[in-house]
ROGU-169418 format. One record per atom (N, C-alpha, C): residue number from 1; residue in three letters; atom name; x, z, y. Coordinates in Angstrom, 2 decimals. Atoms other than C-alpha are relative to their C-alpha. Layout:
N
REC   resi   resn   name         X         Z         Y
REC    NUM    Ala     CA         X         Z         Y
...
// end
This chain:
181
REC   resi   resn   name         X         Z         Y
REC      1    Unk      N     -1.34      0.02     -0.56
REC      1    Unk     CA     -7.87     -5.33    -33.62
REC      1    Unk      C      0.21     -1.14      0.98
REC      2    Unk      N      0.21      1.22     -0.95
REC      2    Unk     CA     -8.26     -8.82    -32.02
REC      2    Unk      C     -0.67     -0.01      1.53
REC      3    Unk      N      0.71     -0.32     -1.03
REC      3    Unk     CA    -10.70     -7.38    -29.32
REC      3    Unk      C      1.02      0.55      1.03
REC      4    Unk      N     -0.18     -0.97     -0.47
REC      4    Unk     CA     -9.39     -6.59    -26.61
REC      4    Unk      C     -0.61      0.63      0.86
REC      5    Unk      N      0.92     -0.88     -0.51
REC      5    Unk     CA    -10.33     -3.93    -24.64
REC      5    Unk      C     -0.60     -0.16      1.73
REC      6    Unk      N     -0.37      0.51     -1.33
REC      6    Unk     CA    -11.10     -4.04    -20.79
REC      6    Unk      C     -0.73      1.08      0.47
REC      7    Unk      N      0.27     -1.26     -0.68
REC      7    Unk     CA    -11.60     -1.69    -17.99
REC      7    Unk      C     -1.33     -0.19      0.51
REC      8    Unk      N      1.45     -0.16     -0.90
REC      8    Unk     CA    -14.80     -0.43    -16.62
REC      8    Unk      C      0.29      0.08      1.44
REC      9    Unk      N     -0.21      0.11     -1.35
REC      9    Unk     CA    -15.17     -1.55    -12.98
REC      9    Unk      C     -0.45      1.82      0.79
REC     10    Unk      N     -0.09     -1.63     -0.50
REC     10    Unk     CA    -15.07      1.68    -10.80
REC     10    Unk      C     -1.21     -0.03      0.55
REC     11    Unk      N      1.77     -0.42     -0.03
REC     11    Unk     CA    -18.51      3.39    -10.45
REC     11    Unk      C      0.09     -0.03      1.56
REC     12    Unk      N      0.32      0.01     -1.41
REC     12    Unk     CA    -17.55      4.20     -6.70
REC     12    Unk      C      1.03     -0.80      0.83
REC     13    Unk      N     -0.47      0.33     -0.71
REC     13    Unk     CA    -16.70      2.77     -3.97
REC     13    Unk      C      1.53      0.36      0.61
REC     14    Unk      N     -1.38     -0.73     -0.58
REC     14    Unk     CA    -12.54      3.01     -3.18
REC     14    Unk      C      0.24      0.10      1.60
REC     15    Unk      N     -0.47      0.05     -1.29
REC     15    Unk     CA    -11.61      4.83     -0.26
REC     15    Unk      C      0.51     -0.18      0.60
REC     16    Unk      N     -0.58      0.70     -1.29
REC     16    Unk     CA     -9.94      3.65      2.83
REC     16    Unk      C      0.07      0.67      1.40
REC     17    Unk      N     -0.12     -0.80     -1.39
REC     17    Unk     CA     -8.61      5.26      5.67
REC     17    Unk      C     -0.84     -0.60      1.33
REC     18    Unk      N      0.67      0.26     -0.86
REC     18    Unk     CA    -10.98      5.41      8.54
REC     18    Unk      C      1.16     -0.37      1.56
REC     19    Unk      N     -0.82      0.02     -1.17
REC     19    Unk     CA     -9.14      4.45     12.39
REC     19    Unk      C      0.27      1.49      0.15
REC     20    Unk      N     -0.07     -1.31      0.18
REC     20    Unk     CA     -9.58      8.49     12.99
REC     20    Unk      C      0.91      0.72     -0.99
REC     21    Unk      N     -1.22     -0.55      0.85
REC     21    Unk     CA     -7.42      8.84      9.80
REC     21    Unk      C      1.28     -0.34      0.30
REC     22    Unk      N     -1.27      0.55      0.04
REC     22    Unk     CA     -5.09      6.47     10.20
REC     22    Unk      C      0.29      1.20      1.75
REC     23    Unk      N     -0.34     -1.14     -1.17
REC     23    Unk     CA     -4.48      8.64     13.90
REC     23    Unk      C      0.27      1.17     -0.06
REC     24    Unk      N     -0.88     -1.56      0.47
REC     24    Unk     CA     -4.19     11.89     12.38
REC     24    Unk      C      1.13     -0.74     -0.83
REC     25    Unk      N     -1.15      0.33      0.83
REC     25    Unk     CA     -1.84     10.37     10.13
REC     25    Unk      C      1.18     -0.55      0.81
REC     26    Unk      N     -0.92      0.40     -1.22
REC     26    Unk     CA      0.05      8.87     13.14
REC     26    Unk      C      0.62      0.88      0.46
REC     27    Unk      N     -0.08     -0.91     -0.52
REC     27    Unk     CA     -0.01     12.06     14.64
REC     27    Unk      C      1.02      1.06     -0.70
REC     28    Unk      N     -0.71     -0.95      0.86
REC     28    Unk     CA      1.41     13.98     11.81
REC     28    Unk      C      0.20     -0.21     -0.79
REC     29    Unk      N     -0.67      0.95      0.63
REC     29    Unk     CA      3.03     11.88      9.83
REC     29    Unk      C      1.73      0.85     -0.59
REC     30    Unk      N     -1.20     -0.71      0.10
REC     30    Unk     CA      6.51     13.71     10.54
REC     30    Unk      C      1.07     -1.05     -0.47
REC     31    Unk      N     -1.08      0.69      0.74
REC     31    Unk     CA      9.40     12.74      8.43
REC     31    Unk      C     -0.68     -0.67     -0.91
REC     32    Unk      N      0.40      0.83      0.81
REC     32    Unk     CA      7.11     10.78      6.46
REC     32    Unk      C     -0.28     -1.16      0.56
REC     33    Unk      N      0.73      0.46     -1.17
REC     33    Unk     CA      5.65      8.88      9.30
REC     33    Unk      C      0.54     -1.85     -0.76
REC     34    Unk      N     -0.55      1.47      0.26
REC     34    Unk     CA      8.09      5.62      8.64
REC     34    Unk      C     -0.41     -0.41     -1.97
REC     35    Unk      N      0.36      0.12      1.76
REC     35    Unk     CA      7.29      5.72      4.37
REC     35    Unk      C     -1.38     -0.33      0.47
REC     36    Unk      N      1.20      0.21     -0.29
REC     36    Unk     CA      3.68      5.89      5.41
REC     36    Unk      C     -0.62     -1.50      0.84
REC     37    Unk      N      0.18      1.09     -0.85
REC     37    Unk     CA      3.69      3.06      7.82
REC     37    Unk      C      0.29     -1.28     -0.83
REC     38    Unk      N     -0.53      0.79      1.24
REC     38    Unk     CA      5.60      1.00      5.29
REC     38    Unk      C     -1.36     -0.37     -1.44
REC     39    Unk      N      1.60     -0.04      1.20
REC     39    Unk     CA      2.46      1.35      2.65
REC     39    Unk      C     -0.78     -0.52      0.55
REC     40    Unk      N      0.92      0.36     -0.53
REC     40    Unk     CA      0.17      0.75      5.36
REC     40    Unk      C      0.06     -1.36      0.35
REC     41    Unk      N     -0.47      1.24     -0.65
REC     41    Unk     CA      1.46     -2.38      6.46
REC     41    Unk      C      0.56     -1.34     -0.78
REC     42    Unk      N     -0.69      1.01      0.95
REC     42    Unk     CA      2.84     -3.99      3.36
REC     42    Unk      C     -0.85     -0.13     -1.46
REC     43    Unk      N      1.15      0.08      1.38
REC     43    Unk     CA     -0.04     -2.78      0.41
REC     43    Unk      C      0.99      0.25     -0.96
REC     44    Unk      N     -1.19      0.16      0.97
REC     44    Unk     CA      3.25     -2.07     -1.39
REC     44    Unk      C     -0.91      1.45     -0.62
REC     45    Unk      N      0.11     -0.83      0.97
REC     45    Unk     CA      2.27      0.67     -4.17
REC     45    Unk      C      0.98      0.95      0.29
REC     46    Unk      N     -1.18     -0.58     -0.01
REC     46    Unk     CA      4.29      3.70     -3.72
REC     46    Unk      C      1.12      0.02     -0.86
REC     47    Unk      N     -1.20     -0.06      0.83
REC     47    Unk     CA      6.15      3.51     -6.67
REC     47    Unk      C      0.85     -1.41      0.20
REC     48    Unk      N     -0.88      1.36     -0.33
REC     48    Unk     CA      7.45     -0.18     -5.32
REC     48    Unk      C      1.17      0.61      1.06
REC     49    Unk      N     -0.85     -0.95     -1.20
REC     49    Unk     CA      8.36      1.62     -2.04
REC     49    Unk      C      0.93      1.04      0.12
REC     50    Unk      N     -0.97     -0.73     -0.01
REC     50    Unk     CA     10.35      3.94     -2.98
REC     50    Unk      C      1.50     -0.41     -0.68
REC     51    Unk      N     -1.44      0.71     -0.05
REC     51    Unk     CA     13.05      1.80     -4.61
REC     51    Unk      C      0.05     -1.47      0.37
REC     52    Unk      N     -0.40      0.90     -0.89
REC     52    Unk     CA     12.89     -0.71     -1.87
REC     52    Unk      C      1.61     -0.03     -0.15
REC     53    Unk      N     -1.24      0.60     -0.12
REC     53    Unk     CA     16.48     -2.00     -1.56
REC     53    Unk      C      0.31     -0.65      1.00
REC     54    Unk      N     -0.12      0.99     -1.16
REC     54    Unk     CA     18.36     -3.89      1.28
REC     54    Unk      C     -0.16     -1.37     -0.62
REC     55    Unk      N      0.37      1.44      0.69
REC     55    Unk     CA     18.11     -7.00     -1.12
REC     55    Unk      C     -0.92     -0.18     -0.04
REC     56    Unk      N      1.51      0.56      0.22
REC     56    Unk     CA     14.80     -6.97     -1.38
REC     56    Unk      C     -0.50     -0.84      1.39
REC     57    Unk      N      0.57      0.46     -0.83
REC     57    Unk     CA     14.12     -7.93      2.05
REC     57    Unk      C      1.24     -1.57      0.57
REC     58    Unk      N     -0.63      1.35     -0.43
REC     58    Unk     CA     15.67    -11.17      3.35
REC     58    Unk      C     -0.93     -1.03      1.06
REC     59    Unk      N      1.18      0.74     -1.32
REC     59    Unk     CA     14.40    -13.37      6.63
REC     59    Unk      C     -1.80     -0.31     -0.14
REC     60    Unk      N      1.35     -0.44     -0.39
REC     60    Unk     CA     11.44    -11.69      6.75
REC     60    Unk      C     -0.87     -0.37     -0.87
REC     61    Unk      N      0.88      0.29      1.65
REC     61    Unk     CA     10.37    -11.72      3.25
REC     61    Unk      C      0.48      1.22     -0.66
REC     62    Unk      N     -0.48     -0.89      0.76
REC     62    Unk     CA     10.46     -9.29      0.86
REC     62    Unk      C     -0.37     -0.40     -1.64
REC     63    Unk      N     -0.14      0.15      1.45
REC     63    Unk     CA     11.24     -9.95     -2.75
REC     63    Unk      C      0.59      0.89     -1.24
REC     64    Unk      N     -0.44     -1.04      0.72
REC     64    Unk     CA     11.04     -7.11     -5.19
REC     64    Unk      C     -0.99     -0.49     -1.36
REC     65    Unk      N      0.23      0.48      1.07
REC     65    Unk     CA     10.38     -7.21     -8.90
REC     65    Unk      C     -0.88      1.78     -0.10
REC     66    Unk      N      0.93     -0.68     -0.41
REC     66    Unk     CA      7.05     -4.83     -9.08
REC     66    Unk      C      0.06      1.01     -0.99
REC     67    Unk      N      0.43     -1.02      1.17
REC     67    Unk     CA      6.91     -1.66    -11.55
REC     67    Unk      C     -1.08      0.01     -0.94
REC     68    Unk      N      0.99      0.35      0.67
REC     68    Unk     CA      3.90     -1.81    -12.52
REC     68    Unk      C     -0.10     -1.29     -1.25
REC     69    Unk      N      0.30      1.22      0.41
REC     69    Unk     CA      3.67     -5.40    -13.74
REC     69    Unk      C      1.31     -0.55     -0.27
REC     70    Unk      N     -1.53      0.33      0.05
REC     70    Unk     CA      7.48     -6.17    -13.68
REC     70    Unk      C     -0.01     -1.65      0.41
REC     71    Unk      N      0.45      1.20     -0.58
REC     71    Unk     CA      5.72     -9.52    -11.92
REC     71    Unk      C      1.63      0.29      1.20
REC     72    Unk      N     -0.54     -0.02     -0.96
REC     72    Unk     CA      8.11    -10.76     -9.27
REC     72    Unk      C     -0.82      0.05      1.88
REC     73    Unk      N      0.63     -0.47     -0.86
REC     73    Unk     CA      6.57    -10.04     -5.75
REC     73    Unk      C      0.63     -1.32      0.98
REC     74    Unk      N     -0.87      0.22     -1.22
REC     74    Unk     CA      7.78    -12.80     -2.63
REC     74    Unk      C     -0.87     -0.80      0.70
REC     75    Unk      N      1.26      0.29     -1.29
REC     75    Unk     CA      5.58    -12.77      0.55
REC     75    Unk      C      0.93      0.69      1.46
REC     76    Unk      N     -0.68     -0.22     -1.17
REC     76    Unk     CA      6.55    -12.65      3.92
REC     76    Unk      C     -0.82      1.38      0.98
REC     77    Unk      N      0.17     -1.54     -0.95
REC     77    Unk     CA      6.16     -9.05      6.13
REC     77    Unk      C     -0.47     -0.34      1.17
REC     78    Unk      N     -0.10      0.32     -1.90
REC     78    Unk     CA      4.47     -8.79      9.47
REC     78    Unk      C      1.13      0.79      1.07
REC     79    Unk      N     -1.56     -0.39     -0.81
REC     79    Unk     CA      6.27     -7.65     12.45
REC     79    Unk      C     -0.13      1.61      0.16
REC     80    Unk      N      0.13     -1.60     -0.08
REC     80    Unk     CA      5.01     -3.84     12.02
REC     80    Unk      C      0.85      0.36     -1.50
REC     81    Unk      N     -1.26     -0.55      1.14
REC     81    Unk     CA      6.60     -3.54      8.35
REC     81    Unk      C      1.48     -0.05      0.29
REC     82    Unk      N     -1.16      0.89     -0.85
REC     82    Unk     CA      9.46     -5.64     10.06
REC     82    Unk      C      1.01      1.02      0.85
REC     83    Unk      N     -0.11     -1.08     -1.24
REC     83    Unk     CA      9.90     -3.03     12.82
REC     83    Unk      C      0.62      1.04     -0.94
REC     84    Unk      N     -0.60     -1.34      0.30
REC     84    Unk     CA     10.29      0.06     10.49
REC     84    Unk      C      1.01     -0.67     -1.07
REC     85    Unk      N     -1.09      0.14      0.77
REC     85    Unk     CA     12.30     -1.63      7.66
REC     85    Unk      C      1.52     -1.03      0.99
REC     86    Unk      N     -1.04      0.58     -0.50
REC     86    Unk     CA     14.53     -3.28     10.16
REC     86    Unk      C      0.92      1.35      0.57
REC     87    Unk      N     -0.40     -1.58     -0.74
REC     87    Unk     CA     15.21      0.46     12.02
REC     87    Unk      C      0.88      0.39     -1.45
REC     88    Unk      N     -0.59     -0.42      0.78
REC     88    Unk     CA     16.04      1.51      8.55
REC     88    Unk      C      1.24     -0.64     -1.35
REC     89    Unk      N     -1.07      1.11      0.17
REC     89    Unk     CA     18.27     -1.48      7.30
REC     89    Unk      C      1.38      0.07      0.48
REC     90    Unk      N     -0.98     -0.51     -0.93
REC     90    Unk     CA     20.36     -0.36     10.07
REC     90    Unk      C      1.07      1.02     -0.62
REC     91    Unk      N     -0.52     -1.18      0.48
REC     91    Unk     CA     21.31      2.58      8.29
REC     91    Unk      C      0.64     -0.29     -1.76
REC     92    Unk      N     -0.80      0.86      1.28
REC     92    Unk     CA     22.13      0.77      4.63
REC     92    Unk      C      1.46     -1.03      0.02
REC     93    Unk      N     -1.16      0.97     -0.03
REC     93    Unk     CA     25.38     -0.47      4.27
REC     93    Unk      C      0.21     -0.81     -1.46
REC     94    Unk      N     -0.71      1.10      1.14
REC     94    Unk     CA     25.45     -2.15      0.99
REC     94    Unk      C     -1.34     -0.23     -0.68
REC     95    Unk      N      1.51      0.94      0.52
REC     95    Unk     CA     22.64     -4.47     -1.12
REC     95    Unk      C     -0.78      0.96     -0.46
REC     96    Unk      N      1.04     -0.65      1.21
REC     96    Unk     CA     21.57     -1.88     -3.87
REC     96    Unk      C     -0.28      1.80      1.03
REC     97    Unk      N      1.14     -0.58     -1.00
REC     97    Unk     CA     20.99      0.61     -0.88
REC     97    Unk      C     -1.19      0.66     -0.06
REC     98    Unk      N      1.42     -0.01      0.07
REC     98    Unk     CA     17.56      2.49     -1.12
REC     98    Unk      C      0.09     -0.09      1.42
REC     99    Unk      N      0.06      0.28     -1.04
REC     99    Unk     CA     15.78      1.48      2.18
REC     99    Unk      C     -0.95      1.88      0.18
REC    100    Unk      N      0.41     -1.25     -0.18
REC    100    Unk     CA     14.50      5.53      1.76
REC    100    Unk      C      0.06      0.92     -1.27
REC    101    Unk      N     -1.07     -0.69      1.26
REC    101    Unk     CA     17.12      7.26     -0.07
REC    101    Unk      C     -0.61      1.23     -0.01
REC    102    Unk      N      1.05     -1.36      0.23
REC    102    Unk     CA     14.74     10.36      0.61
REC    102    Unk      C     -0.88      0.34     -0.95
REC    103    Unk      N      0.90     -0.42      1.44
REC    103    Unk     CA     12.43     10.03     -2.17
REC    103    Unk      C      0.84     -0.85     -1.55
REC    104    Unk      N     -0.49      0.30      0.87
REC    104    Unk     CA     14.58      9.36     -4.99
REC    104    Unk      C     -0.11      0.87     -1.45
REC    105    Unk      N      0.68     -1.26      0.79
REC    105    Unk     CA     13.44     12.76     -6.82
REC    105    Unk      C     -1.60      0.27      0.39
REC    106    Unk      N      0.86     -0.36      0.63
REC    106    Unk     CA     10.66     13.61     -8.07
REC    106    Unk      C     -0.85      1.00      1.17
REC    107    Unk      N      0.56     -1.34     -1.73
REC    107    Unk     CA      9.96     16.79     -5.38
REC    107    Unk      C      0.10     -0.58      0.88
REC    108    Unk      N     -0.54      0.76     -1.78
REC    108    Unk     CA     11.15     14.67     -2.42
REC    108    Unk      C     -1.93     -0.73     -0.35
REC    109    Unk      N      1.21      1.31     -0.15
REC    109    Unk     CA      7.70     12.15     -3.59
REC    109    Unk      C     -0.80      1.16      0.05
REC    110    Unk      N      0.44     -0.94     -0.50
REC    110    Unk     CA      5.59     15.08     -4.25
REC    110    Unk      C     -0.34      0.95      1.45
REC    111    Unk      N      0.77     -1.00     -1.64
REC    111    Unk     CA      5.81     16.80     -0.75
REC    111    Unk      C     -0.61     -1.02      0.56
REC    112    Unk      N      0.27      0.61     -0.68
REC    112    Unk     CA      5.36     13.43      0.71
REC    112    Unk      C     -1.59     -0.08     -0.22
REC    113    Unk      N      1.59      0.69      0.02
REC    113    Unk     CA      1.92     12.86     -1.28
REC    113    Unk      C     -0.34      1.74      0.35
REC    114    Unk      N      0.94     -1.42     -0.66
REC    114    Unk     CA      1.15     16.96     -0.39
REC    114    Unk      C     -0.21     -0.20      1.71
REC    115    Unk      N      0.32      0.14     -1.53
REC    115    Unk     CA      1.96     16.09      3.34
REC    115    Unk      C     -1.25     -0.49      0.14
REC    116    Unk      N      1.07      0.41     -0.57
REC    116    Unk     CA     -0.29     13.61      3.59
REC    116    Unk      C     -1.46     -0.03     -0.69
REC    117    Unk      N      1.31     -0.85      0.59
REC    117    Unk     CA     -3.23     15.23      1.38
REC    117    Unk      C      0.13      1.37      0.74
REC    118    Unk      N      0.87     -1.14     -1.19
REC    118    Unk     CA     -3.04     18.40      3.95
REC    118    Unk      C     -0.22     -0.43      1.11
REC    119    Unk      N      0.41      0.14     -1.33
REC    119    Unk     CA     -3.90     16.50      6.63
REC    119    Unk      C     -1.39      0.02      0.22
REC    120    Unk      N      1.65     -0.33      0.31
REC    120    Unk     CA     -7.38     16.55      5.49
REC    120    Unk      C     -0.59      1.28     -0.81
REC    121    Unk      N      0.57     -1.21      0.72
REC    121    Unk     CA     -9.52     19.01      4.22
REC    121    Unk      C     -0.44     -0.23     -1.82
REC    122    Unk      N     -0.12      0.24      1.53
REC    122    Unk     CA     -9.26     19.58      0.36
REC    122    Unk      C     -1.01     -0.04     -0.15
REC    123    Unk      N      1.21      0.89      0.10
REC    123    Unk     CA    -12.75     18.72     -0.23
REC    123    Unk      C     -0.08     -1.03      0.09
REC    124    Unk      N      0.26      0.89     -0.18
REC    124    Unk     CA    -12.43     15.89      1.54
REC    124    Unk      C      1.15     -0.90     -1.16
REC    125    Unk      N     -0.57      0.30      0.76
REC    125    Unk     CA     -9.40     14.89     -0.65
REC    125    Unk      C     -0.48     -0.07     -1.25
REC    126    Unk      N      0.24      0.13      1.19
REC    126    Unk     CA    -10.79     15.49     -3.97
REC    126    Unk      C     -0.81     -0.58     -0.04
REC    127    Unk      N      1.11      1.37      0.21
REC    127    Unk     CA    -13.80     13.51     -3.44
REC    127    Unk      C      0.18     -0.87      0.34
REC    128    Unk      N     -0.18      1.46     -0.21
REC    128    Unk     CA    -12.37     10.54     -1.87
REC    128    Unk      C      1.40     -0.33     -0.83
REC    129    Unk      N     -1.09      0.40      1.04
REC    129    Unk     CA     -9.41     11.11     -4.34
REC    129    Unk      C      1.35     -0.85      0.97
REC    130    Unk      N     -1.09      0.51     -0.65
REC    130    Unk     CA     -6.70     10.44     -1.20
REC    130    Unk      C      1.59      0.44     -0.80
REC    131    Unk      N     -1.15      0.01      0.37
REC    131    Unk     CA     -3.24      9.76     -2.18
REC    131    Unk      C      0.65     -1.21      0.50
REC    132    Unk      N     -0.37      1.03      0.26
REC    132    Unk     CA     -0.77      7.47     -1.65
REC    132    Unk      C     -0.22     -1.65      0.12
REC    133    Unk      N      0.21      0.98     -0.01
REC    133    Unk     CA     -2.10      4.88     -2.74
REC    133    Unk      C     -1.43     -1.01      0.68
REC    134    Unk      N      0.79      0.00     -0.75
REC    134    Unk     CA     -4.78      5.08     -0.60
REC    134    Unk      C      0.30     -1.44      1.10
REC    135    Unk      N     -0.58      0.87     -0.48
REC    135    Unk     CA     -2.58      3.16      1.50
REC    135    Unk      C     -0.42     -1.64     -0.08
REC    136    Unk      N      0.35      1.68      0.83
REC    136    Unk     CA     -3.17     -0.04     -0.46
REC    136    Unk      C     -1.42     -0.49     -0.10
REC    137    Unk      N      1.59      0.27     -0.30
REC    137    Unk     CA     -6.66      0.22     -0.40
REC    137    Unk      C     -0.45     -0.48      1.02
REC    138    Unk      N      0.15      0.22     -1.17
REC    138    Unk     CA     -6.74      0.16      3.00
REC    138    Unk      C      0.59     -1.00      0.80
REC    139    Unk      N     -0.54      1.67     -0.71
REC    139    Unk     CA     -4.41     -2.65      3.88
REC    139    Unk      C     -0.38     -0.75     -0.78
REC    140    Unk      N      0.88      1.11      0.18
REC    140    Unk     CA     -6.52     -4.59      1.45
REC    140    Unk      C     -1.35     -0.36      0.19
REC    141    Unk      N      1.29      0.21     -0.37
REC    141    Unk     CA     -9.78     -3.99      2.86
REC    141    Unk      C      0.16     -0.27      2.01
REC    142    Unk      N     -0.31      0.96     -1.88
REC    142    Unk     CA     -7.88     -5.01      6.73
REC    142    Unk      C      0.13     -1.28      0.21
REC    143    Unk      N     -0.44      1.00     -0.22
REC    143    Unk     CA     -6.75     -7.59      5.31
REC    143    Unk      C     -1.29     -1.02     -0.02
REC    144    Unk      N      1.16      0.79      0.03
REC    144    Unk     CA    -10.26     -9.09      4.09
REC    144    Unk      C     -0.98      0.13      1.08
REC    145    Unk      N      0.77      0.02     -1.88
REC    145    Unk     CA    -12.06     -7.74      7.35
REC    145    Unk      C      1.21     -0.87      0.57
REC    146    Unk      N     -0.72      0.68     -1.52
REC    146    Unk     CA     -9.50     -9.65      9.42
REC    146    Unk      C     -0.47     -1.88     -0.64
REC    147    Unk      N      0.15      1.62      0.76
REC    147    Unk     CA    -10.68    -12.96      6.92
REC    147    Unk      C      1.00     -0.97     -0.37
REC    148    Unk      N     -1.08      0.57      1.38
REC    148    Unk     CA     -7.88    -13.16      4.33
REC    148    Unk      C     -0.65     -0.54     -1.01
REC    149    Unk      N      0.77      0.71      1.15
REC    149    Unk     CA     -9.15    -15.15      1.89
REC    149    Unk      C      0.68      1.06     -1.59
REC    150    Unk      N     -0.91     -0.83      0.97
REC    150    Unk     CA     -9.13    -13.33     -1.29
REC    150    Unk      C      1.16     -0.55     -1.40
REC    151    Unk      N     -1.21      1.09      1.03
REC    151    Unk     CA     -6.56    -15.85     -3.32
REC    151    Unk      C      1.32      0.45      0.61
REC    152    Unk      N     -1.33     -0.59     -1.00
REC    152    Unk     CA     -4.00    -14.95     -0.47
REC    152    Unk      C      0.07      1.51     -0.11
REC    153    Unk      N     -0.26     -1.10      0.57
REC    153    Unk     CA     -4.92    -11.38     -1.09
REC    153    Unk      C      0.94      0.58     -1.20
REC    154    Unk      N     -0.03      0.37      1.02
REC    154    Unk     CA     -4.16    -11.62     -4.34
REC    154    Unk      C      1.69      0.09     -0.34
REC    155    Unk      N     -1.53     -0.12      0.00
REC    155    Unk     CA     -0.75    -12.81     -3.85
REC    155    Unk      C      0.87      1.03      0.77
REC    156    Unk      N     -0.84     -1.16     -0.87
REC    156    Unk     CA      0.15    -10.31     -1.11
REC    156    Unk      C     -0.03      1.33     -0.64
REC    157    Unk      N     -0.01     -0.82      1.24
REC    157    Unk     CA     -0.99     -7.55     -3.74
REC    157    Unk      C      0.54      0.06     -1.28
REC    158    Unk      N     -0.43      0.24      0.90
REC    158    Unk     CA      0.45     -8.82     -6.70
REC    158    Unk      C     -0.35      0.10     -0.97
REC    159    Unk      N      0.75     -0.03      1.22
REC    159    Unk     CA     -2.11     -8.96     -8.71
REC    159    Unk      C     -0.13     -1.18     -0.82
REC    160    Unk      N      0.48      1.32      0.88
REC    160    Unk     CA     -2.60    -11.15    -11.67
REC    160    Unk      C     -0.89     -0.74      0.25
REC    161    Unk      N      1.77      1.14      0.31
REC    161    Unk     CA     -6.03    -12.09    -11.58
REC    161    Unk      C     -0.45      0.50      1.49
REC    162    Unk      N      0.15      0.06     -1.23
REC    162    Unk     CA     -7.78    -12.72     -8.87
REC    162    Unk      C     -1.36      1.33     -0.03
REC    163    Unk      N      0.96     -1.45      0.51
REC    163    Unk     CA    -10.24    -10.08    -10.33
REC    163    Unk      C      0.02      1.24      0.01
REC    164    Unk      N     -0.30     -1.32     -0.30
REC    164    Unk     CA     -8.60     -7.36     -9.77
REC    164    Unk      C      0.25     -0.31      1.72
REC    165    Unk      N      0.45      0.08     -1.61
REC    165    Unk     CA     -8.55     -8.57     -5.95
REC    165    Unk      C     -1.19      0.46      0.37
REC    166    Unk      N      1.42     -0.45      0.09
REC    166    Unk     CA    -12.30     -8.78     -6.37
REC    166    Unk      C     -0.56      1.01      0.30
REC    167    Unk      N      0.94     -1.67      0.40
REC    167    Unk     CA    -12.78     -5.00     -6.96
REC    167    Unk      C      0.47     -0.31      1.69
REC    168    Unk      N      0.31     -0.35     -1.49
REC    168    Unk     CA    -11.69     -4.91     -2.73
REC    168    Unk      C     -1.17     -0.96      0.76
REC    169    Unk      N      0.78      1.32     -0.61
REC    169    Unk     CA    -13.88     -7.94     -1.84
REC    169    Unk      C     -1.50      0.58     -0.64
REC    170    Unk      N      1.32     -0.24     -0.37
REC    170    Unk     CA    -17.17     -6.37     -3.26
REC    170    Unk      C     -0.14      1.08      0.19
REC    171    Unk      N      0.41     -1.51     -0.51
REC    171    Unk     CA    -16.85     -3.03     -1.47
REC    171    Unk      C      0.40     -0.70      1.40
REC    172    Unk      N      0.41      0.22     -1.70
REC    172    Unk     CA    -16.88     -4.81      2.01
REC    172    Unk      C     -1.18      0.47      0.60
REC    173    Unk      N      1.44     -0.42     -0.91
REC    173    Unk     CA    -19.43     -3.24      4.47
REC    173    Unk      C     -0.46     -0.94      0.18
REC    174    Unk      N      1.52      0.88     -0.17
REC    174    Unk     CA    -22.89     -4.98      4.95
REC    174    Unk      C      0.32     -0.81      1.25
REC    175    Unk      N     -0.34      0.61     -1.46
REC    175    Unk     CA    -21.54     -5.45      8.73
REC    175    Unk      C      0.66     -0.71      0.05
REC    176    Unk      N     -1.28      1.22      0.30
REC    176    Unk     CA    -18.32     -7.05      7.69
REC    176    Unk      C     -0.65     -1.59     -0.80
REC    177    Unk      N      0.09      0.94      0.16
REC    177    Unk     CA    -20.28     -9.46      5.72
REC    177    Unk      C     -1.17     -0.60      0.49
REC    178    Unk      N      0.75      0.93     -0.94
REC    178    Unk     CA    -23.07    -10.45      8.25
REC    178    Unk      C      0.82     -0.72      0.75
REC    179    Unk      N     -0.31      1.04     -1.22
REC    179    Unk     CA    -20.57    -11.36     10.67
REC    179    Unk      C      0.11     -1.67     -0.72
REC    180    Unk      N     -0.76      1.54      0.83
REC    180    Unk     CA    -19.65    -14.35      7.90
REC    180    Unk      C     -1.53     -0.98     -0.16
REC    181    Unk      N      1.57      0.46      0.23
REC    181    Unk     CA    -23.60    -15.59      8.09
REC    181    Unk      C     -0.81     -0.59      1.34
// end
């Protein structure tokens, strides 16, 4: 009973939107386009993102208390998250506000993760297991190619341990880590 238990590190490699994806996804995005951009840009988890709030964000910080972890979250946004949650700020008139009163049900989140799983071919989906949260994968493997240290990762993810950062830091390409040599 004292033991506890712990997860097995993931056998494969997590996927990450290629430039080519992220462009179809640009492309045809739709009414999702701004939710999508928001993930991409912030590593936020969808289930954070969808009850964004106008409180949460404040001079160019965003401070939300995380689902997952019920950790508090407060890191500052670049100027592309900036851009779409400022457009849609516009449109909130009071604190408790969703900043995308569109997915508030259950079906509304659903089409969003079917949209952007038919943009690829269902093959390609079930073996790279795209969803969502794909998102997060991918703005934490930009962030360590661009040479985020992974401690700062860490915090911009909201992860506890720096170990669960880790799992993005040893699936860097061979190329990404010659240039550091």
């Amino acid at each position: 009973r004292a033991l506890k238990l712990m997860k097995a590190p993931p056998s494969h490699q997590r996927y990450t939107f290629s430039n080519d994806d992220l462009e179809l996804i640009l492309k045809s995005g739709n009414k999702h386009l701004e939710f999508y951009l928001v993930l991409l840009h912030t590593g936020l988890r969808a289930s954070d993102t969808f009850y964004l709030q106008r409180k949460h964000i404040e001079d160019g910080q965003l401070h939300i208390q995380m689902h997952k972890t019920s950790d508090w979250l407060h890191v500052p946004l670049n100027l592309e998250a900036l851009s779409v949650l400022n457009k849609r700020l516009g449109s909130t008139t009071k604190e408790n506000d969703f900043i995308f009163p569109e997915y508030q049900s259950e079906k509304q989140r659903r089409q969003c993760r079917w949209q952007l799983q038919s943009m690829f071919e269902r093959e390609k989906v079930r073996e790279n297991r795209i969803a969502l949260h794909t998102f997060r994968h991918t703005y934490a493997h930009q962030m360590l190619a661009n040479g985020m240290p992974k401690e700062v990762l860490q915090t911009f993810l909201g992860h506890r341990s720096v170990r669960t950062t880790e799992i993005y830091a040893n699936w860097v390409t061979q190329n990404e880590l010659r240039k550091w040599i």
